[in-house]
LUMZA-350326 format. One record per residue: residue number from 1; residue in one letter; chain; x, y, z of N, C-alpha, C, O in turn. Coordinates in steps of 0.2 Angstrom, whole numbers, plus 5000, padded with zeros to 4 digits. Layout:
NUM | A | A | X | Y | Z | X | Y | Z | X | Y | Z | X | Y | Z .
...
//
This chain:
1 | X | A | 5066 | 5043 | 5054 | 5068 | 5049 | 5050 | 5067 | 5048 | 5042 | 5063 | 5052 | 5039 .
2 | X | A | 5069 | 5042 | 5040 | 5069 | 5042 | 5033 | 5061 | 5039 | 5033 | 5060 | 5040 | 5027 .
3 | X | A | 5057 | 5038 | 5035 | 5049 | 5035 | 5036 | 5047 | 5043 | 5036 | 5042 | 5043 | 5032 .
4 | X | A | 5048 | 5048 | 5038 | 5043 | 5054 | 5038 | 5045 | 5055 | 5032 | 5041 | 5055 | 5028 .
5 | X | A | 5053 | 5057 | 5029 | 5052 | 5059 | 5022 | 5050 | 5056 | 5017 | 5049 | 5059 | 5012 .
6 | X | A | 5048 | 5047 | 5018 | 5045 | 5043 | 5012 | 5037 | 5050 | 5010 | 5034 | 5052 | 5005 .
7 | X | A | 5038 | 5049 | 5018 | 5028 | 5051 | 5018 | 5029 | 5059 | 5016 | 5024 | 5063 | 5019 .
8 | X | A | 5033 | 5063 | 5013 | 5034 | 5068 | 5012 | 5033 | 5075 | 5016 | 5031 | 5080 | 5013 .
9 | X | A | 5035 | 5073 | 5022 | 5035 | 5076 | 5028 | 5043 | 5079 | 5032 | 5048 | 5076 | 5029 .
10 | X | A | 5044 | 5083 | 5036 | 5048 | 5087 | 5037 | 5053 | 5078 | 5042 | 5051 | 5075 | 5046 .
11 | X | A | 5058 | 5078 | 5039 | 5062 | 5072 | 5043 | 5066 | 5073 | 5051 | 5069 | 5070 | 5055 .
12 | X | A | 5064 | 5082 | 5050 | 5066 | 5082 | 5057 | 5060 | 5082 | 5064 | 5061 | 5081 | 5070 .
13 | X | A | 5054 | 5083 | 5060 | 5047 | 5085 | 5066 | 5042 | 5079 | 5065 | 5039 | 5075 | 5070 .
14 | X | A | 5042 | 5079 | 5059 | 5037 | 5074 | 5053 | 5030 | 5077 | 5053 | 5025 | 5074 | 5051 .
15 | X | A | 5029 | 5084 | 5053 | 5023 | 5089 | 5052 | 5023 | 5094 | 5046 | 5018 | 5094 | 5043 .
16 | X | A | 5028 | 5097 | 5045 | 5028 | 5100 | 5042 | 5030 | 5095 | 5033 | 5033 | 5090 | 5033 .
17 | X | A | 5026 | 5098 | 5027 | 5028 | 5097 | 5022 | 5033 | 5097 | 5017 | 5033 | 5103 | 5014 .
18 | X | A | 5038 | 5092 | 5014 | 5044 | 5097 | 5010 | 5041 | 5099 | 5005 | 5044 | 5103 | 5003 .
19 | X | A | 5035 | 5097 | 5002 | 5037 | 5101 | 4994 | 5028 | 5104 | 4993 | 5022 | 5103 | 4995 .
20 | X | A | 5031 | 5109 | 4989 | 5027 | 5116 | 4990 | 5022 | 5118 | 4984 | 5017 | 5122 | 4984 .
21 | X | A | 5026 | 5112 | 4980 | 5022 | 5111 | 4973 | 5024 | 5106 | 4970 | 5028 | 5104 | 4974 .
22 | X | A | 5023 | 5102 | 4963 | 5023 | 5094 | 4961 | 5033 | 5094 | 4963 | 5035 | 5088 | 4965 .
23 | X | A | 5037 | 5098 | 4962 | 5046 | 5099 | 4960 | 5050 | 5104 | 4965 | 5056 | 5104 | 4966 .
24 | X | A | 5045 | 5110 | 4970 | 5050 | 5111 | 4972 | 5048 | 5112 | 4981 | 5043 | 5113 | 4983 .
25 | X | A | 5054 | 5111 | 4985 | 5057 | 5112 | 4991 | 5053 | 5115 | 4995 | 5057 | 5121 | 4994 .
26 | X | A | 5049 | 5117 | 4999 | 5049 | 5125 | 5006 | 5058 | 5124 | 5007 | 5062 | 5119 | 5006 .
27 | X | A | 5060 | 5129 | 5009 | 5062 | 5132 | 5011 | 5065 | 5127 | 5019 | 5070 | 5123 | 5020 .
28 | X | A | 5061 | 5129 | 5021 | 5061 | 5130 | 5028 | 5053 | 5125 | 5029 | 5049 | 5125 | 5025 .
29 | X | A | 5053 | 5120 | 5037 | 5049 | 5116 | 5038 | 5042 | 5123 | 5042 | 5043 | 5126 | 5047 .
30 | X | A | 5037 | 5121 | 5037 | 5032 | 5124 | 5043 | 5032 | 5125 | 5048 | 5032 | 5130 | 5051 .
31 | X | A | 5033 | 5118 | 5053 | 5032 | 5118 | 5059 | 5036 | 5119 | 5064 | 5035 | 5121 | 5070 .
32 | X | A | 5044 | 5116 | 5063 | 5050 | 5118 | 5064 | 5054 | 5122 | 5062 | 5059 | 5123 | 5066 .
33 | X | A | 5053 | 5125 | 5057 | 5058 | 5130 | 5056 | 5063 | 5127 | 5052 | 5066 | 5131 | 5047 .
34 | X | A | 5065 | 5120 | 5054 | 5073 | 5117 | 5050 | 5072 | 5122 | 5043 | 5066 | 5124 | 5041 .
35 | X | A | 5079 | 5122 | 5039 | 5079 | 5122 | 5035 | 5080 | 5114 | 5030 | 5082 | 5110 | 5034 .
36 | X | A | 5079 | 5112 | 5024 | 5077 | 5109 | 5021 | 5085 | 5106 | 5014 | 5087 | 5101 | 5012 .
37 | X | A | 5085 | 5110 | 5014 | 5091 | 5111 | 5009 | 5098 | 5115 | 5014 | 5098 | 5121 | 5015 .
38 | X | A | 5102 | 5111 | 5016 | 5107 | 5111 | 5020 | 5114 | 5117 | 5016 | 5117 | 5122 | 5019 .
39 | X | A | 5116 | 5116 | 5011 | 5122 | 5116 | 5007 | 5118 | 5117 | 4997 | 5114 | 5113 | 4995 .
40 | X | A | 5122 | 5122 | 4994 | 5122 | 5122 | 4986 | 5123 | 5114 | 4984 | 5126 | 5111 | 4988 .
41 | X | A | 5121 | 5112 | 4980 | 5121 | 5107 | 4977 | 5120 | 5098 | 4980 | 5122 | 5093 | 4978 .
42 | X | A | 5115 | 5100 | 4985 | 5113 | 5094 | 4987 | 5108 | 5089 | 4986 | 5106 | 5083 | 4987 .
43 | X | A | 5104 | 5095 | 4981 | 5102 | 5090 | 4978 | 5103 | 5084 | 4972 | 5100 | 5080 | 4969 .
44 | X | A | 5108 | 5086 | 4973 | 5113 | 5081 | 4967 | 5112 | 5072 | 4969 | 5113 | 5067 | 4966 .
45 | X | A | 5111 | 5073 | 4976 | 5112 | 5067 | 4977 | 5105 | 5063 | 4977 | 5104 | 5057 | 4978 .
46 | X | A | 5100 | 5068 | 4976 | 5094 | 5065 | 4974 | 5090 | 5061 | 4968 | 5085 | 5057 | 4968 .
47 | X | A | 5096 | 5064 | 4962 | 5097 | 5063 | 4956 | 5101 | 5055 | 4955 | 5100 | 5051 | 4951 .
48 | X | A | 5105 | 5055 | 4961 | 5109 | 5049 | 4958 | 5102 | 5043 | 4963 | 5100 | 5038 | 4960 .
49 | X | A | 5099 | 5044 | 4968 | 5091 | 5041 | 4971 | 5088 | 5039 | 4966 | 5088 | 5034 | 4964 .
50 | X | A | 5086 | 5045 | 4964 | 5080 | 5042 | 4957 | 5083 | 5038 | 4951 | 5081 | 5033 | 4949 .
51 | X | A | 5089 | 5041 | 4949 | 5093 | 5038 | 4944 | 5092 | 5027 | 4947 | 5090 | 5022 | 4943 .
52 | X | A | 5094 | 5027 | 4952 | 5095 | 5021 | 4955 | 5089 | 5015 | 4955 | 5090 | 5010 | 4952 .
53 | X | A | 5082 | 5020 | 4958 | 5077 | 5018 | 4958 | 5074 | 5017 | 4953 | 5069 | 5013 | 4953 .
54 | X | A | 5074 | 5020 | 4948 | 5070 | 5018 | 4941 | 5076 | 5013 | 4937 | 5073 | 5008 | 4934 .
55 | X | A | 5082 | 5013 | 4937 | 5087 | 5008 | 4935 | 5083 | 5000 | 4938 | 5080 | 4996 | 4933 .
56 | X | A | 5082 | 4999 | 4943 | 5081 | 4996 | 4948 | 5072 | 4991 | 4947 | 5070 | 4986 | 4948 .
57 | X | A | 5069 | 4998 | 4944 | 5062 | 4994 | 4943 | 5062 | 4993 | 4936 | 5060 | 4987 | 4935 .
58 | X | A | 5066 | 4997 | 4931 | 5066 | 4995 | 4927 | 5069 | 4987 | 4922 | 5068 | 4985 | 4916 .
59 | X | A | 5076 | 4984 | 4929 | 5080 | 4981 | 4926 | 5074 | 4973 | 4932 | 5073 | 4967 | 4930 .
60 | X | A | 5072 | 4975 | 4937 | 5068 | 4970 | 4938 | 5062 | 4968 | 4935 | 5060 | 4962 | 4935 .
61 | X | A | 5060 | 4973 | 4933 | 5053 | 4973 | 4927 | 5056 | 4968 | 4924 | 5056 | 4962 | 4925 .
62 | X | A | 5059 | 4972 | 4920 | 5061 | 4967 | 4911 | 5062 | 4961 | 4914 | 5058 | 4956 | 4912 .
63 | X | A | 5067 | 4959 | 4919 | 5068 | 4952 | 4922 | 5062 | 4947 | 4921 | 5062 | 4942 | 4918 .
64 | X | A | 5058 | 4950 | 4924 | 5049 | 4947 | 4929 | 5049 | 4946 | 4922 | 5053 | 4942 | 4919 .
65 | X | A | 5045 | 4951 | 4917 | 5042 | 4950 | 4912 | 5044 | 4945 | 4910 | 5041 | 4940 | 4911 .
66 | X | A | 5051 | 4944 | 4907 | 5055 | 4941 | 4901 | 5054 | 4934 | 4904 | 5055 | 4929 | 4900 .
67 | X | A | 5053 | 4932 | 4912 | 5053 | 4926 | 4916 | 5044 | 4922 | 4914 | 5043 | 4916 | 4913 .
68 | X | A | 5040 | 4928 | 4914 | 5033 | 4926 | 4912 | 5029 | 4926 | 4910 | 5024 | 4924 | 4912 .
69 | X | A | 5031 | 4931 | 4904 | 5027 | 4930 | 4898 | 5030 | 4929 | 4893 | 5036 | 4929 | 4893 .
70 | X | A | 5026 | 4930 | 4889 | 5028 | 4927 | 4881 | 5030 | 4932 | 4876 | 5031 | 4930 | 4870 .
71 | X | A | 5032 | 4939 | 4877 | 5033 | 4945 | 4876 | 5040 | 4945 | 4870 | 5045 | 4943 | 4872 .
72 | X | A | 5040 | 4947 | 4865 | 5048 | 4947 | 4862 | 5051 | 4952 | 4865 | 5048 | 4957 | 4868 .
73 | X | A | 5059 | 4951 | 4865 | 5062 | 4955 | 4867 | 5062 | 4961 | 4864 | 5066 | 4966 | 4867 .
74 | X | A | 5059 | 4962 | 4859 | 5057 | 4968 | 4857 | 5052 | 4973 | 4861 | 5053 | 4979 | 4863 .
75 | X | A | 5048 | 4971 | 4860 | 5041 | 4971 | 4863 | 5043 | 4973 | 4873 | 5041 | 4978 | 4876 .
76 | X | A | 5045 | 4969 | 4875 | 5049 | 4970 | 4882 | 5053 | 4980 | 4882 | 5052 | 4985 | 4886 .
77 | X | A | 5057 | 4978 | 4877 | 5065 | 4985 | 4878 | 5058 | 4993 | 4877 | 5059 | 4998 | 4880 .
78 | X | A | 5054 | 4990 | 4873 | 5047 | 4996 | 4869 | 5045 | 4997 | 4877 | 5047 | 5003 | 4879 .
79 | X | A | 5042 | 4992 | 4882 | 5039 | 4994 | 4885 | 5044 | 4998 | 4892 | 5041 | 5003 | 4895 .
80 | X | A | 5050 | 4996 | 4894 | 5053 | 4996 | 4897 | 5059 | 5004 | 4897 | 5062 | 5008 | 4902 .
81 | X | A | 5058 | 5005 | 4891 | 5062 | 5011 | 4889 | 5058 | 5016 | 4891 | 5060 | 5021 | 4894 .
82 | X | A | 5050 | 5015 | 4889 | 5046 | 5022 | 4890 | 5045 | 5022 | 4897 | 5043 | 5027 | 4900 .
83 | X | A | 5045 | 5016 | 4901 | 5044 | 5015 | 4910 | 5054 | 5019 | 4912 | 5054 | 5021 | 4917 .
84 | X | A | 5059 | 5020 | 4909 | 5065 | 5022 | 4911 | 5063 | 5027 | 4909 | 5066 | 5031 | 4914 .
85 | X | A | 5060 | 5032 | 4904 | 5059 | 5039 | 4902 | 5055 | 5042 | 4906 | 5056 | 5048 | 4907 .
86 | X | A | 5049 | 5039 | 4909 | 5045 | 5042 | 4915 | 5045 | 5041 | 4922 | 5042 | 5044 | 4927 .
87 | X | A | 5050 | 5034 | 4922 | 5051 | 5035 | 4928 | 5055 | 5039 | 4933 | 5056 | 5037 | 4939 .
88 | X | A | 5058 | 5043 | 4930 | 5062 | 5051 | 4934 | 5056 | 5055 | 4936 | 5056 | 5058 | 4941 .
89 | X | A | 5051 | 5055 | 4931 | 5047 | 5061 | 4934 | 5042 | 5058 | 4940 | 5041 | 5061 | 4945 .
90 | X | A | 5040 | 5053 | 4938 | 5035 | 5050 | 4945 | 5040 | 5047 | 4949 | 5038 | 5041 | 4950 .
91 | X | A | 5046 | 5047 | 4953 | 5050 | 5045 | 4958 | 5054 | 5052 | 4959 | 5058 | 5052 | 4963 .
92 | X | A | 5052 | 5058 | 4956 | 5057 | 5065 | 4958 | 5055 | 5065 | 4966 | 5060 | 5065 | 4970 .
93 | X | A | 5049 | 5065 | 4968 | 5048 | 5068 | 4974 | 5049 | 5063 | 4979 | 5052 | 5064 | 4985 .
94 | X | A | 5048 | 5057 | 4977 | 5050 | 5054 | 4985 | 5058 | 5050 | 4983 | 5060 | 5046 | 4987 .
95 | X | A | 5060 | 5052 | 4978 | 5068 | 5053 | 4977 | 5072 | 5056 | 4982 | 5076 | 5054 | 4986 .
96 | X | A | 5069 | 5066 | 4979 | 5073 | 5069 | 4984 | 5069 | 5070 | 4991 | 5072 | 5074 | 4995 .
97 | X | A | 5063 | 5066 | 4993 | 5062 | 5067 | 5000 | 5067 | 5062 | 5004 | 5068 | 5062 | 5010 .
98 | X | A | 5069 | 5057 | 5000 | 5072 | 5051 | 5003 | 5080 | 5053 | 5004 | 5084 | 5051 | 5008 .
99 | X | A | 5082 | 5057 | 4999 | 5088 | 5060 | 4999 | 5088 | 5066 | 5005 | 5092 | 5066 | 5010 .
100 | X | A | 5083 | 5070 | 5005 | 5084 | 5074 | 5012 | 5082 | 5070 | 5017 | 5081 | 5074 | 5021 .
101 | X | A | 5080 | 5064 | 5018 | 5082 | 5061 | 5023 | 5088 | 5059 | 5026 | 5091 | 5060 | 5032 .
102 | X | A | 5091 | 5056 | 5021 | 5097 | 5056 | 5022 | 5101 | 5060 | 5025 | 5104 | 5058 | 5030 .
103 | X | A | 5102 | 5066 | 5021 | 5106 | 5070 | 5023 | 5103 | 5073 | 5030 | 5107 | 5076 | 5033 .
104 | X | A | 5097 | 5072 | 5035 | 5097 | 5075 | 5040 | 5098 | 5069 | 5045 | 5101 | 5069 | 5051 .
105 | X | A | 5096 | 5063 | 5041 | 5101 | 5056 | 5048 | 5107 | 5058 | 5047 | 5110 | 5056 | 5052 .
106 | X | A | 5112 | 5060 | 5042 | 5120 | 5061 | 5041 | 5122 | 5064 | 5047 | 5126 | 5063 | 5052 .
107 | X | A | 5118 | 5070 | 5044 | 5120 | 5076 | 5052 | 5119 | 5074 | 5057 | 5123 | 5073 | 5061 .
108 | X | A | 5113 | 5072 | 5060 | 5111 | 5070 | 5068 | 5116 | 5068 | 5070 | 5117 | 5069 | 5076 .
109 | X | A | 5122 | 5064 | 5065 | 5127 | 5061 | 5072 | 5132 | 5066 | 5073 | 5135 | 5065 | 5078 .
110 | X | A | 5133 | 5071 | 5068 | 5136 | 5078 | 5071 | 5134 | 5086 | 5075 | 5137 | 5090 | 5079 .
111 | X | A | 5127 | 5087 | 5071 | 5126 | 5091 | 5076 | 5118 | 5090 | 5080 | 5114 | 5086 | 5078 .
112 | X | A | 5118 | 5094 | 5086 | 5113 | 5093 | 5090 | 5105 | 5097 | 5085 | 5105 | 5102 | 5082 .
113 | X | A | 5101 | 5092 | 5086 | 5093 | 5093 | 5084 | 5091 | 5099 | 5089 | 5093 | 5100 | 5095 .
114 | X | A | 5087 | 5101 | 5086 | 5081 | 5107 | 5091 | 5075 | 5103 | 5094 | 5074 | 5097 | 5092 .
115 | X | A | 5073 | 5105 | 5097 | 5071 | 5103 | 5102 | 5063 | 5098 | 5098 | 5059 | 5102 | 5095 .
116 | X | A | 5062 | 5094 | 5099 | 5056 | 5089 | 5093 | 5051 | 5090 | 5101 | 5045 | 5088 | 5100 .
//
């Protein structure tokens, strides 16, 4: 389930598409029907995904770098800050497809799937 939403695909069928342009959602999956967004404010936890995952490359980068090259620590936080400012925009989408993964493996163990 969380493998079809890496690949940006519907986490309950793996056919249908989640996102309908560079930021936002269908609705509802092409080929299933699921709806896609469960509940108001669910995407919130998409935000704290991406939040996570650029912290994450960001604070591994610097690590790497600062391990093997010759770079001042200046020259490092320069490059590392502008990779923390952009990297929300390029990890949005398989942020929140990884987060509506989640939330459809959450459910599966409460309510019954249609029929795959």
């Amino acid at each position: 389930m969380l493998l079809r939403a890496c690949r940006l695909r519907c986490p309950c069928c793996g056919y249908g598409r989640l996102f309908k342009s560079a930021t936002r959602l269908h609705e509802r999956c092409s080929a299933c029907g699921e709806a896609f967004e469960r509940e108001p404010g669910q995407s919130l936890g998409a935000v704290y995904i991406n939040l996570g995952l650029t912290l994450g490359v960001v604070a591994a980068g610097y690590l790497l770098m600062r391990s093997f090259t010759s770079l001042t620590t200046t020259q490092l936080m320069v490059i590392w800050m502008a990779v923390a400012g952009i990297g929300p925009f390029v990890l949005h989408r398989h942020a929140t497809a990884l987060w509506t993964g989640i939330v459809f493996l959450g459910e599966g163990l409460y309510i019954p799937w249609p029929n795959r």
